[in-house]
C-alpha positions in Angstrom: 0.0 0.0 0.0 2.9 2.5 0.6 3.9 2.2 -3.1 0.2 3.1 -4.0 -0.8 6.0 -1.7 -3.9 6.8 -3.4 -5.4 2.9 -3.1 -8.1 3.1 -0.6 -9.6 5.0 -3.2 -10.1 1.4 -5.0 -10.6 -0.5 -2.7 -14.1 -2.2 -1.5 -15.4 -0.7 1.5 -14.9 -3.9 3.7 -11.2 -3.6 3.0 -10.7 -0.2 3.8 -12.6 -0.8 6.7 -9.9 -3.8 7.9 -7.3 -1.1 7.1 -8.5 1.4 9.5 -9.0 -0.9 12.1 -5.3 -1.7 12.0 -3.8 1.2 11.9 -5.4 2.0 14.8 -2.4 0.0 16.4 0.8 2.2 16.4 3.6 0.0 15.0 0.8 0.3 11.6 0.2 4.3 11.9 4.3 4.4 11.8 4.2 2.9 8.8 1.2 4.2 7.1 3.1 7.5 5.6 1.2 6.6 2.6 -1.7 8.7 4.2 -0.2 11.8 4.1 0.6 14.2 1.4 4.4 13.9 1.9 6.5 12.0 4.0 7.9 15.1 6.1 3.5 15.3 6.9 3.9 11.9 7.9 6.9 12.5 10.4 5.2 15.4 11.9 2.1 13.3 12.6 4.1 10.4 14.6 5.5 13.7 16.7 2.3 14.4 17.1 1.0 11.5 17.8 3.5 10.3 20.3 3.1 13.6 22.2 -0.8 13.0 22.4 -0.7 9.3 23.3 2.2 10.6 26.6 -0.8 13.1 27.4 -3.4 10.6 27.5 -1.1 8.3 29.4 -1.9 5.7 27.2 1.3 5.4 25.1 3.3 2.4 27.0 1.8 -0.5 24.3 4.2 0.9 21.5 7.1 0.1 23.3 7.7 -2.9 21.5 10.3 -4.7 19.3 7.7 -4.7 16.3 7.1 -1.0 16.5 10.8 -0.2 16.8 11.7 -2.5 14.1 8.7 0.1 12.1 10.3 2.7 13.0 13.7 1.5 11.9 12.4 0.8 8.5 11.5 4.1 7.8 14.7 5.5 8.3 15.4 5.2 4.4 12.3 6.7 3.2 13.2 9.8 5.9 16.5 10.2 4.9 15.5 10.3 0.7 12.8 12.9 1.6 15.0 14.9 3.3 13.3 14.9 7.0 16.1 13.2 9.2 15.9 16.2 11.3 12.2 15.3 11.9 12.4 11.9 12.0 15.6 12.2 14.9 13.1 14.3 16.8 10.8 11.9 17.1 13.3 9.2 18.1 14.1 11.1 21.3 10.4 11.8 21.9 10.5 8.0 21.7 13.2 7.7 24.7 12.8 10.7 26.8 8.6 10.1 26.6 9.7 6.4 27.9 7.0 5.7 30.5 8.8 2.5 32.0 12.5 1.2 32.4 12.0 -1.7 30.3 10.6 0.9 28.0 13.6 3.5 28.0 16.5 0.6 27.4 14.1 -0.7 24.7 14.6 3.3 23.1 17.4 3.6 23.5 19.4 0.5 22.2 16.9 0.0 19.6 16.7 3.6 18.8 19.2 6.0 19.9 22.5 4.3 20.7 22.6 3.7 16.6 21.7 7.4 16.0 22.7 9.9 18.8 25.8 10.9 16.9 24.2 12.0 13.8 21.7 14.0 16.0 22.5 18.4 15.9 23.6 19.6 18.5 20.3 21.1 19.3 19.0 17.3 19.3 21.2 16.4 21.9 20.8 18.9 24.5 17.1 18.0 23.9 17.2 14.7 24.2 20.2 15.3 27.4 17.2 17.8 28.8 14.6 15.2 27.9 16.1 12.6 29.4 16.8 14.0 33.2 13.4 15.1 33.4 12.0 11.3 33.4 13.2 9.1 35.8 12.7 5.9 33.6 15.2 7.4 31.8 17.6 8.7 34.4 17.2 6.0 36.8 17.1 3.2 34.3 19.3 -0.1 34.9 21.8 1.1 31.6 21.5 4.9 32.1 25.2 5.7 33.2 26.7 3.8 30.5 24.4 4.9 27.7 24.4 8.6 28.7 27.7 9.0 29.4 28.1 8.1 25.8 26.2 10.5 24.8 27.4 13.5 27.1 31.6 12.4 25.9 29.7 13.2 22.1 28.5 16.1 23.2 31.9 17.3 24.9 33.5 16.4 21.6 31.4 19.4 19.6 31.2 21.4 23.1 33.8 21.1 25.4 32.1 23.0 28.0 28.9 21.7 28.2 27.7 21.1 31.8 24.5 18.6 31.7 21.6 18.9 34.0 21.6 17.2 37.4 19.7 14.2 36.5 21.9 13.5 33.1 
């Protein structure tokens, strides 16, 4: 369906109505850019999307290895259209919106510890600022490991960066 963005316009009604059903299920609604206009529409909505689903406290279920395996395989499609700005924004809304442990190591070695150093500079204070403000991130089992990491890349592009507390 992704190579054909305009087929629910052909399909019978039944099968449309399977479609929506699952991508009410997030690791489908990652991979569903075929909805939107563009692909950098499609990035913007996960951001979206992720932020609403922390409001509602009802995000924890997309913490899984099918979802980040998803959100993996979109990595090519963001990088040829351009939005891997976008698309490394939402993968630290994805760690530092973590709402369990389990769920924060799951982030962050399926997600981030691959990425982090292609992240701006901007990116990585957010995600460093992110990350001290949620104690499944901060206080999680791998946490001094993986963020020092992190904070030695940091140091490497600013030497005199000083982290928040938590980090």
């Amino acid at each position: 369906m992704a190579n054909f963005p305009k087929i629910n316009n052909v399909l019978e009604e039944s099968t449309n109505v399977e479609v929506e059903k699952e991508l009410s299920h997030f690791r489908s609604k990652v991979l569903a850019f075929y909805k939107h206009e563009t692909f950098s529409d499609h990035i913007d909505y996960l951001n979206a999307e992720i932020k609403k689903l922390k409001e509602e406290s009802m995000f924890w279920p997309i913490y899984s290895n099918d979802v980040m395996t998803n959100i993996l395989a979109i990595k090519i499609i963001a990088n040829e259209n351009l939005v891997m700005d976008r698309y490394f924004d939402f993968l630290i809304k994805m760690y530092t919106y973590a709402p369990t442990y389990d769920c924060a190591d799951l982030a962050f070695d399926k997600l981030i510890s691959t990425n982090y150093k292609k992240f701006s500079v901007e990116q990585i204070k957010n995600f460093i600022e992110g990350a001290s403000e949620n104690n499944q991130c901060y206080d999680r089992r791998a946490a001094s490991y993986d963020h020092k990491l992190v904070l030695e890349f940091i140091r490497t592009l600013e030497s005199n960066y000083v982290p928040p507390k938590n980090f």
